[in-house]
C-alpha positions in Angstrom: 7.3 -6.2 -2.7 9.0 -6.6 -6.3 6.0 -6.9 -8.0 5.5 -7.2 -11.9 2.3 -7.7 -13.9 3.6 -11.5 -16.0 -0.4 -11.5 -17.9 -3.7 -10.5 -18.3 -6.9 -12.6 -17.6 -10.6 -12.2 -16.7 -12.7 -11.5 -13.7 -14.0 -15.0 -13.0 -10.3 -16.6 -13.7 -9.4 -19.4 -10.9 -6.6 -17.0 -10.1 -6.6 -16.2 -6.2 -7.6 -12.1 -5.9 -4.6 -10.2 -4.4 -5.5 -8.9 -1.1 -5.2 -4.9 -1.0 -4.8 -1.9 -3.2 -0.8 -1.7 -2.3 1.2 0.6 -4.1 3.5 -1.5 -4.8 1.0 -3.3 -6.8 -0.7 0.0 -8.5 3.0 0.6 -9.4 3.2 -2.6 -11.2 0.3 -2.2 -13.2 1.2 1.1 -14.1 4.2 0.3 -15.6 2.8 -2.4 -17.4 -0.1 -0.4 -18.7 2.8 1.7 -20.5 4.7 -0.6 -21.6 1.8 -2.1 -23.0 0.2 0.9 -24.6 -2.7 -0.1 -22.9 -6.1 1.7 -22.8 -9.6 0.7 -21.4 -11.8 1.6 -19.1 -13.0 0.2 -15.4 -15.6 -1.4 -17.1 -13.5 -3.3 -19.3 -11.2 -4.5 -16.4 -14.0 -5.7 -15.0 -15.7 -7.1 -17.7 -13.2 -8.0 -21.2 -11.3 -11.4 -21.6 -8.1 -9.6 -21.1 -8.6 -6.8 -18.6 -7.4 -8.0 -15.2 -3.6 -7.9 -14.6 -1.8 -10.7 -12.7 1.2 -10.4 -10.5 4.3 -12.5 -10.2 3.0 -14.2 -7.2 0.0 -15.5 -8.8 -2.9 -13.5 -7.7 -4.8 -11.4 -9.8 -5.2 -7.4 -9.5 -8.7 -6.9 -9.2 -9.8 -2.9 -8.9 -12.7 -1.0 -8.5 -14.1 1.0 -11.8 -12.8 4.2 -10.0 -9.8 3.0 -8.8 -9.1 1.7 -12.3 -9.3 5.2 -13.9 -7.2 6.2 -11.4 -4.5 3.7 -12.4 -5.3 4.5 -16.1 -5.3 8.3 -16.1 -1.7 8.2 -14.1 -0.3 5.9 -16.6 -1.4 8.1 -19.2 -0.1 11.0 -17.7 -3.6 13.2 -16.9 -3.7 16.1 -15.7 -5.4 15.7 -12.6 -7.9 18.8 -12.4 -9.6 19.3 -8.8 -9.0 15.5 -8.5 -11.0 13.8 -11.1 -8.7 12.6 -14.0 -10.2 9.1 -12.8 -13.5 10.0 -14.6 -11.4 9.7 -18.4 -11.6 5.9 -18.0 -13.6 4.9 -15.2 -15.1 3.5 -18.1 -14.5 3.7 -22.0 -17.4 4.0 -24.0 -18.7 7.0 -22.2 -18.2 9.2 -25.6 -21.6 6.8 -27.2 -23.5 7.9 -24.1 -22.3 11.5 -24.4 -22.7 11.1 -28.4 -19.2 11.9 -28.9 -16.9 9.8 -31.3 -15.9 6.7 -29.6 -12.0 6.6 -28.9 -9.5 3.9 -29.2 -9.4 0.9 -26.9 -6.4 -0.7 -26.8 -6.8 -4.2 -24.8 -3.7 -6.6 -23.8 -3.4 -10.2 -25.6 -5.2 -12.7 -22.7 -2.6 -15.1 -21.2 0.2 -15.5 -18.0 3.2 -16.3 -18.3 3.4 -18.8 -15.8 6.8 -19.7 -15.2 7.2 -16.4 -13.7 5.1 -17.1 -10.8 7.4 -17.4 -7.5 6.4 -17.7 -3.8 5.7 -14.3 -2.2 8.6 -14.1 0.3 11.1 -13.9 -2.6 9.2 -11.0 -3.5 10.3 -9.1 -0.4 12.0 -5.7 0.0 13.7 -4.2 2.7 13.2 0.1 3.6 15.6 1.7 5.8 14.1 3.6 8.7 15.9 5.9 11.2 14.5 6.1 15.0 15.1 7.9 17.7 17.2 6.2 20.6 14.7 5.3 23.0 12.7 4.2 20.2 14.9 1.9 18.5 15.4 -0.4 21.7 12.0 -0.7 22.2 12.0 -2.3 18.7 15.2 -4.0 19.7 13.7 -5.5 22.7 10.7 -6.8 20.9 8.5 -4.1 23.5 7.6 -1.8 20.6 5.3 -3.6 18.2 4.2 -1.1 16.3 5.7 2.1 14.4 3.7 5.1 13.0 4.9 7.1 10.4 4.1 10.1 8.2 2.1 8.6 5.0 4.4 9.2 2.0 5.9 8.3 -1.2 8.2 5.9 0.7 6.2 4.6 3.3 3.1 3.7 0.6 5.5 1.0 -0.9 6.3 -0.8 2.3 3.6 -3.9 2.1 3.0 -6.9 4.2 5.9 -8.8 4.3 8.5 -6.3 3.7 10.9 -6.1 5.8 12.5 -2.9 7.6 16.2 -2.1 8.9 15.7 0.6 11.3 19.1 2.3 12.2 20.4 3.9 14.7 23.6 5.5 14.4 26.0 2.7 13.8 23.4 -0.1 15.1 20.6 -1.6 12.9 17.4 -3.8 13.8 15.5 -5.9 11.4 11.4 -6.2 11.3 9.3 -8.1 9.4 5.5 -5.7 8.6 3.1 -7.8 9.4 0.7 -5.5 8.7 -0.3 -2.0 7.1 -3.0 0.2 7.7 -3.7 4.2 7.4 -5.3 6.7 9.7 -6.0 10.2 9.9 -3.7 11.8 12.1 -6.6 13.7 14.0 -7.7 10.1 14.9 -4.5 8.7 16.7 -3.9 11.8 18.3 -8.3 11.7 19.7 -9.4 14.9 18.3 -11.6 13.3 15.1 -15.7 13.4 15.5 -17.3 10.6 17.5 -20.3 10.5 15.6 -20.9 7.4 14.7 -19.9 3.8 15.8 -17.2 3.1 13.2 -15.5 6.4 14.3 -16.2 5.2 18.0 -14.5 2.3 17.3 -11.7 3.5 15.0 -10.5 5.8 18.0 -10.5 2.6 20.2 -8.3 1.0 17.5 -6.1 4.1 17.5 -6.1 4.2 21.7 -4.5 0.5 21.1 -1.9 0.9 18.4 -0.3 3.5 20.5 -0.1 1.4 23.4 2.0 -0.9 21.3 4.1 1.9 19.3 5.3 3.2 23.0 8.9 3.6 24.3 10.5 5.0 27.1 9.7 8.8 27.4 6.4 8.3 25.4 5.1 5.4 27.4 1.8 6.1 27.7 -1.0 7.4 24.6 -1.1 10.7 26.0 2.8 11.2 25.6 2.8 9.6 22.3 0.0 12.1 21.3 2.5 15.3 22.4 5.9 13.1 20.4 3.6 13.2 17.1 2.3 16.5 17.3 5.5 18.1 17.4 7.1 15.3 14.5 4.2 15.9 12.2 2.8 19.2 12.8 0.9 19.5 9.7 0.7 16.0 8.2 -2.8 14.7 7.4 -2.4 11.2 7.4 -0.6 8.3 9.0 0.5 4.8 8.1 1.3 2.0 10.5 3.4 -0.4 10.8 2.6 -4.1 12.7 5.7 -5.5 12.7 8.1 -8.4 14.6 11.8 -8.8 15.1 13.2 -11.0 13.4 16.7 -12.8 14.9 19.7 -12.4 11.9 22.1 -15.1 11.2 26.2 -14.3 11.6 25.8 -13.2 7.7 23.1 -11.3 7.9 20.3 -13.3 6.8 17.0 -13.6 8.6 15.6 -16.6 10.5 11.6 -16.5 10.5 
């Protein structure tokens, strides 16, 4: 999704709260925090006249106080030191309860430019994907449903709504992502604790998104299992894909 902050607004705002912490989103703010010169704390996004970003679809980016240092220490370029750069503005007037010198806040001016807002479908992007033979018909014939993939830089972007080309050799197929969602590798391929209910369950979830990411030579869980072992070997994540065919025009545009 082409997403870009248009203005700033508060908490309680009648703006609808975007659904999700996409990265496509986080990238969006980012740049705008830069641009900007921006810097304030979790507490202040939560909490100032001006500290909540909103998007070109009109929804608002609302993010938890950690999650907001996060956002603010990679726009400022952090170093990120056994993973806690988040703590420099989780919120920012920790200096008065360290008694330090408080720093410099820099808030944006409060207001949307609202001519900017556009329906979310024109916000759409398209990824290309390459799959394996057998693969690729299954997503040609509508059987596959659901593709797994290692949980990268590229993949992260892909949102709801995105679309993606997968290609095989001279042949391409179009899919709209219906959904997202990420899981350990150890759970999709069964070998994570079942401890509790929620991992229980999670492996049940797992058990059923590989029944629907199946194709010919890997058509049962067990086979899938063995296919991602030997693609990711060492990855520690995974992010899949929900996704439908969608039928192309003669020009190359999609029908719904």
């Amino acid at each position: 999704m082409k997403f870009q902050v248009i203005g700033w607004t508060y908490y309680e705002d009648d703006y609808p709260v975007h659904e999700g912490d996409e990265e496509s989103v986080i990238r969006a703010v980012i740049e705008a925090i830069r641009e900007g010169g921006f810097k304030f704390g979790g507490n202040s996004h939560d909490s100032a006249l001006s500290g909540v970003p909103v998007l070109n679809d009109g929804t608002m980016a609302c993010f938890s106080w950690r999650t907001w240092g996060g956002i603010m220490a990679e726009a400022l370029r952090l170093p990120n030191k056994n993973g806690m750069a988040y703590t420099v503005w989780y919120m920012d007037n920790r200096e008065r309860l360290l008694g330090e010198t408080p720093r410099e806040i820099v808030l944006p001016p409060r207001g949307v430019d609202k001519t900017r807002i556009v329906p979310r479908e024109t916000l759409a992007e398209t990824f290309e994907m390459h799959l394996v033979p057998a693969a690729f018909q299954a997503v040609k014939s509508g059987e596959k449903t659901v593709e797994i993939r290692r949980f990268d830089e590229k993949r992260l972007l892909v949102c709801k709504d995105d679309f993606i080309d997968f290609l095989f050799g001279n042949e391409h197929c179009l899919v709209r992502v219906k959904s997202t969602d990420t899981f350990p590798f150890r759970t999709l391929l069964g070998t994570s604790p079942q401890e509790t209910e929620w991992e229980r369950e999670r492996l049940k979830e797992g058990e059923e998104l590989l029944k629907r990411a199946a194709f010919a030579g890997c058509e049962t869980p067990e086979k899938l299992r063995e296919f991602l072992k030997t693609t990711y070997p060492n990855e520690q994540t995974a992010i899949v894909f929900e996704i439908e065919r969608v039928q192309e025009n003669n020009n190359g545009s999609e029908n719904a």
